[in-house]
Structures are given as C-alpha cells and as structure tokens.
C-alpha atoms as one frame of an Amber mdcrd trajectory, in Angstrom:
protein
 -43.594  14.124  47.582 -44.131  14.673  44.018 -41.272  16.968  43.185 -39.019
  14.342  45.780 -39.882  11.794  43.360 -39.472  13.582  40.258 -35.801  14.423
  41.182 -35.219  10.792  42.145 -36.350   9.975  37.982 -34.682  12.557  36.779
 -31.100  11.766  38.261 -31.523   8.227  37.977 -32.096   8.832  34.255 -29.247
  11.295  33.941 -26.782   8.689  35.782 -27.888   6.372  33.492 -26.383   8.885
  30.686 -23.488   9.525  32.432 -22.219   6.904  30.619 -22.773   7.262  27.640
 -20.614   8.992  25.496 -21.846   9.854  21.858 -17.956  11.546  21.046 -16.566
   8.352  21.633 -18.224   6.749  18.368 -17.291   9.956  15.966 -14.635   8.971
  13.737 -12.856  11.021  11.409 -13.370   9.753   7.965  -9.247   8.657   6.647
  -8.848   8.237   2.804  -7.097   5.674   1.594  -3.356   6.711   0.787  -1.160
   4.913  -2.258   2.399   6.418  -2.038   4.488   5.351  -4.723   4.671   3.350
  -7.650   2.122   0.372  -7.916   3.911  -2.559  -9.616   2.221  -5.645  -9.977
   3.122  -9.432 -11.397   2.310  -9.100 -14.357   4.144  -5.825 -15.233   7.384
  -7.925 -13.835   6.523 -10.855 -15.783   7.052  -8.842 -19.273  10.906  -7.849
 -18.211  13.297  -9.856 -20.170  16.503  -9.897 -19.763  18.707  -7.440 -21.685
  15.946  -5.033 -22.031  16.677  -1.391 -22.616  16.019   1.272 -19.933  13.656
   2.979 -21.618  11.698  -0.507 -22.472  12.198  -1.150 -18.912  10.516   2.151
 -18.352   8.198   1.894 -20.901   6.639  -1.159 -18.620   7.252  -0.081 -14.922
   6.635   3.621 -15.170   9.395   6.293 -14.018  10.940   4.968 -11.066  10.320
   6.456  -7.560  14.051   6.496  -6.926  16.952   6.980  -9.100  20.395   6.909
  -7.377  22.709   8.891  -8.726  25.839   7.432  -7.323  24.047   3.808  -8.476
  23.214   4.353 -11.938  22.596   0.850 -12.395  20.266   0.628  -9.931  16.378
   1.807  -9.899  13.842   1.402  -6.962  10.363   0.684  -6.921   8.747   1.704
  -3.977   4.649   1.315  -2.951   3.006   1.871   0.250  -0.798   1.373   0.882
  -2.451   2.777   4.395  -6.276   2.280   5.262  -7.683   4.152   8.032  -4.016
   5.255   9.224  -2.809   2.217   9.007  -0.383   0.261   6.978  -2.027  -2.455
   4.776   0.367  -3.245   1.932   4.350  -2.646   1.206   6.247  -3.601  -1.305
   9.901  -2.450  -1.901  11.427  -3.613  -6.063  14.836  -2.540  -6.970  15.783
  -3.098 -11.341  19.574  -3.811 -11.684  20.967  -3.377 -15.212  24.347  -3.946
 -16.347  25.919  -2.352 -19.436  22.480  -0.709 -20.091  20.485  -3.466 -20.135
  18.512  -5.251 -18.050  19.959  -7.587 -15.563  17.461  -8.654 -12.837  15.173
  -7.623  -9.676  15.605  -7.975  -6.474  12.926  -7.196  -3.250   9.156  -8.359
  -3.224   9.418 -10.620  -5.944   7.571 -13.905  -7.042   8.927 -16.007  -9.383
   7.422 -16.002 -12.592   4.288 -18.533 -12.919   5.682 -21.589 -14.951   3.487
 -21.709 -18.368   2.173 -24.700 -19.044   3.668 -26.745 -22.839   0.483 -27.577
 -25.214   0.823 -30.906 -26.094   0.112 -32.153 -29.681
C-alpha cells in the first residue's frame, strides 16, 4: 500500500511538470543593430542653402548611397532593430544643383522657428 501510494505522488507530481517547460523562457540575447547613417535635426538644421558638397559632407558624414547616374543626388539611409525587430527608419535624400546645395527631401521636419529678442 505504501509503494501504491508512493507511485500515485510521484506521477501526480510529474504531471504536474508536464507542463512546465523551462526552454520555453530561454531567449537568445539580440544586440541592438544601427545600419546606416544616423542623421539627426540638428545636423539638418546647419545645411544652408548653396552649401558646397564637401561642407555638406563635412556635416552629414559620407553618404550611404551615391548614385552614379544621379550625381546630384545623395541618400541618407538609417535603420534601428531591437530584439529583431524594427524600431526606427528614416530614409534623407540631399539634392544639389550646380554643386551646391539645393534641398532635402524624405524624413524631414521643418526647421524649429527661432524666436526674435526683443529690445
């Protein structure tokens, strides 16, 4: 009678673990991955227009992308994924004309208005 009840316990408890699955709650550890060039507001808030390339440059970094059938024509490309998945995107593209620098197009906010001191 004791080993009868003994057996009972004993698959009771293992039934009990039968659910219980300690794989299940192993995670593999994902770094965080930046692709690209990060470009934020306030880098695109010292472009002024008719920069040179290399001034251009000088403040955005090399761009990811340089077309060479576009020559006017650079993207800016950035791409942020936490645990495998994506968190932040942002797509830029510089257009110049005549060497200089025209405008931006893509993921772009205006440029904050600066408050006038008054006298």
């Amino acid at each position: 009678m004791k080993t009868v009840m003994t057996l009972i316990l004993l698959s009771a408890a293992l039934a009990g673990c039968g659910s219980w699955n300690p794989v299940s709650r192993v995670h593999p550890y994902r770094i965080e991955v930046r692709q690209g060039n990060l470009v934020t507001q306030d880098m695109l808030d010292k472009l002024k227009p008719g920069m040179s390339p290399s001034q251009v440059r000088f403040v955005l970094g090399t761009p990811l992308i340089v077309d060479p059938f576009h020559k006017e024509r650079w993207d800016y490309v950035y791409s942020l994924n936490k645990d495998g998945k994506l968190v932040e995107q942002r797509h830029i593209t510089v257009l110049f004309e005549d060497d200089k620098f025209k405008g931006l197009e893509g993921d772009v906010k205006p440029a904050a208005a600066k408050p006038e001191a008054k006298p």
